[in-house]
N, C-alpha and C positions, 0 to 999 in steps of 0.2 A: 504494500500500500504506500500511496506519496502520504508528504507528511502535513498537508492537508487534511485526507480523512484519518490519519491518528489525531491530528489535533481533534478534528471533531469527535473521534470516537470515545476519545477521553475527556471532551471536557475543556479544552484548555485552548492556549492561543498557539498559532504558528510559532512567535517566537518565544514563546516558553519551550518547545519542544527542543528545538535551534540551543537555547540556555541550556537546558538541560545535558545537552550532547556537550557541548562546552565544558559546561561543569563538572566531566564525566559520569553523571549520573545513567544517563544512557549511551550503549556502544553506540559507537559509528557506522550506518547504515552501509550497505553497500551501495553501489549506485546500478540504476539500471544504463541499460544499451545511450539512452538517450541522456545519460548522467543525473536525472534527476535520484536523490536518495528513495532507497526503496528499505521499505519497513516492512518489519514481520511479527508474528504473534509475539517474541517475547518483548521486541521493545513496547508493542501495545498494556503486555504484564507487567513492566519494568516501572512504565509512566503511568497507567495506574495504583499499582504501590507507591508510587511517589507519593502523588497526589492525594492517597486515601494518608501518608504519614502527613501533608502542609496540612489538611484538614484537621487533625492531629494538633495544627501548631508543629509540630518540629522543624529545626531549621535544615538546612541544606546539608550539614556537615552532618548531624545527625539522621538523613537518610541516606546518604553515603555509608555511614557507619551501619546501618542494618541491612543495606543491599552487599555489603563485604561480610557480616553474619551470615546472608541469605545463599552467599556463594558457598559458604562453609558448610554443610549442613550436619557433617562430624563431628563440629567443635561443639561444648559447653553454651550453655544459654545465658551463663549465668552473666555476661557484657550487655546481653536486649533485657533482662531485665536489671541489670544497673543505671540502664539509658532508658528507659521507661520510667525508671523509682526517680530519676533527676528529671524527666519531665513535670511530674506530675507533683514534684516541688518547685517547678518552678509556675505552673499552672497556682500552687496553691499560693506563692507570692504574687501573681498578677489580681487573685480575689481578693488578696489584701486590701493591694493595691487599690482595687477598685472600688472596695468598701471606702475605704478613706476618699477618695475623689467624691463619691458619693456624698458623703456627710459631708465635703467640702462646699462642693455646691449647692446643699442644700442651706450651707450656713449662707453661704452669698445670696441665696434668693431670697431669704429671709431680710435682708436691706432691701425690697424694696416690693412691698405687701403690698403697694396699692398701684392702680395707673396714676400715672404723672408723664408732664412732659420728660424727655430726656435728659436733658438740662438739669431735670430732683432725682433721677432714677439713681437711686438707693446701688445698686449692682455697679452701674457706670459709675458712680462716685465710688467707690468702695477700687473698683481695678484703680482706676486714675490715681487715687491715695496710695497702693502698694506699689503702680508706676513711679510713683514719687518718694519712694524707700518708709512712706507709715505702715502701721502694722493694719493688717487687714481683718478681716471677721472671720473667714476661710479657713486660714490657717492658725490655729492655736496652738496654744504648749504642747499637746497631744499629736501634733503632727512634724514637730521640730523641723520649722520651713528652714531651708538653708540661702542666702544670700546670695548669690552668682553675681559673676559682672555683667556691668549694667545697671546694677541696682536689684535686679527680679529678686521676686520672692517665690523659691522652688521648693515643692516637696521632692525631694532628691529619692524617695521608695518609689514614689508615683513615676517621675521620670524615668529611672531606671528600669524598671519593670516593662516599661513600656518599649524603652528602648532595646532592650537587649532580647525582645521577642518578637521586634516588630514582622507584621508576618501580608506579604503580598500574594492574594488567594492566587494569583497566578503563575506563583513560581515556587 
């Protein structure tokens, strides 16, 4: 098959497929007569394992690491369930995470309980104040914001968390 209908048959875009092969997550197609890449059943298995691990959240280095399990099928398990047991701490610090953003923003909506023009809005004033280095409502003692430059005022669990799992369904 071109890599056209794997992309569609998986789900995904052309050049996710193209990254993927890059990334070596999946072999290098052969090419037909006409040189276009010609795809077979396993890169179709290959890319959707992938795909069922982004779903997952897992990063890229992390299904590399269980498609090289996946070629071993003698060895010990006991690496996909150490990489499974770190996902699923890291999953449980993004719920943290998100719990705290949550009561973040609900403290900030709380500044500003009524319509008003924008000019009184409670929420607007309150960012503009932490833009200007005052303490905010958001962030309290219980979320120990940290200073960055610039001025910002960051929850650095919140950041982090976020960063370090950032996850694009298409790759």
């Amino acid at each position: 098959m071109r890599i056209g209908e794997l992309a569609k048959r998986t789900g995904c875009g052309v050049e996710t497929v193209r990254y993927y092969e890059r990334e070596g997550l999946l072999e290098a197609p052969q090419r037909d007569a006409s040189g276009y890449r010609a795809y077979g059943p396993r890169h179709l298995e290959t890319l959707q394992f992938a795909r069922h691990c982004r779903s997952l959240g897992m990063k890229l280095t992390e299904i590399r690491q269980l498609l090289d399990f996946r070629r071993h099928p003698e060895g010990d398990c006991a690496g996909v369930n150490d990489l499974l047991d770190l996902q699923i701490v890291q999953v449980e610090r993004q719920i943290a995470a998100m719990a705290t953003l949550k009561e973040q923003l609900l403290l900030l909506r709380g500044t500003c309980a009524e319509r008003r023009t924008n000019g009184k809005c409670g929420i607007l004033r309150s960012l503009d104040d932490a833009a200007r280095g005052a303490p905010c409502p958001c962030h309290g003692e219980a979320s120990q914001p940290v200073a960055a430059a610039g001025g910002c005022v960051v929850d650095w669990r919140i950041d982090e968390a976020f960063a370090s799992n950032a996850v694009n369904p298409d790759h």
